[in-house]
C-alpha positions in Angstrom: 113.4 124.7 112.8 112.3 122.5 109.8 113.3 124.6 107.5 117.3 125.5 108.9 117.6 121.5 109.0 116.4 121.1 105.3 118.3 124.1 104.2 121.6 122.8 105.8 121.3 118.9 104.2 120.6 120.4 100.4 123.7 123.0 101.9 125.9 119.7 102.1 124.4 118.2 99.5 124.9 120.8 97.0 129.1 120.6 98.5 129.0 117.2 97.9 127.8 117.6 94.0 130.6 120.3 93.3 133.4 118.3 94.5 132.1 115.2 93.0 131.9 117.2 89.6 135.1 118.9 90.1 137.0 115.2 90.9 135.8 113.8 87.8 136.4 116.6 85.7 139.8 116.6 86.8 140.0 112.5 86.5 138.9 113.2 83.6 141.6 115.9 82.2 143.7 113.1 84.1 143.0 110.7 81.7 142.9 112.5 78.8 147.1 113.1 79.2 147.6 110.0 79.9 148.0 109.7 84.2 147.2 106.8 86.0 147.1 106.1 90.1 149.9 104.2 89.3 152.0 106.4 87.6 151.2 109.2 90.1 152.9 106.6 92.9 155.4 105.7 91.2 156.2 109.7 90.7 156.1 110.3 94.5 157.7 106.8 95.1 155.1 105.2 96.9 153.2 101.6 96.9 149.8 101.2 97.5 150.6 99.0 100.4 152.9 101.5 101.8 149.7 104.0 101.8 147.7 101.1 103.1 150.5 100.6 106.0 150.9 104.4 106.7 146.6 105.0 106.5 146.9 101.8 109.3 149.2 103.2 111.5 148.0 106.2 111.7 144.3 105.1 112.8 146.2 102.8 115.5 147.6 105.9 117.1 144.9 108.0 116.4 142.0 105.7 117.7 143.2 105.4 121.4 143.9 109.0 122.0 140.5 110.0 120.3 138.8 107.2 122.8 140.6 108.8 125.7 139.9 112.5 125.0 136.2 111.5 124.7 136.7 110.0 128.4 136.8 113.2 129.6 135.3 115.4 126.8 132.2 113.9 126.9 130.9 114.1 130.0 132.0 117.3 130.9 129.4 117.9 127.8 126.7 116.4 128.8 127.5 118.0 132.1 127.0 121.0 130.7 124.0 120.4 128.6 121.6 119.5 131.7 122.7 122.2 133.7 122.0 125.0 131.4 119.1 127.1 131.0 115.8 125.7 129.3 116.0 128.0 125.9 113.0 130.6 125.7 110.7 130.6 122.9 
């Protein structure tokens, strides 16, 4: 059991790395012809307070539907969990 848990954090770890690597490699490539975060929102005609706005809105009607689903979700898992089986060894 040790070893699947150790095996799947340097998994996610190693995922991690690659898109780290691969973001600044291309913010790198970026750079080099000359694109900035700016210019990319002016391209698609966006603010950074307009992302800001739409990132907030979007949590405000995500958070109470997520809160009410896990009303019911929940404890029909935990349910579940004590009334299964013990596992055998």
């Amino acid at each position: 059991m040790q070893r699947e848990v150790h095996s799947d954090v340097v998994y996610y770890l190693r995922g991690t790395l690659k898109l780290l690597l691969a973001s600044l490699i291309a913010g790198t490539f970026m750079s080099f012809f000359g694109l900035t975060p700016m210019a990319v929102l002016e391209f698609l005609g966006v603010t950074p307070e307009e992302i800001q706005a739409g990132l907030y809105d979007g949590f405000a009607w995500a958070a109470p539907r997520a809160l009410l689903g896990a009303m019911v979700v929940l404890p029909v898992w935990f349910v579940t969990y004590i009334l299964m089986p013990p596992p055998r060894d």
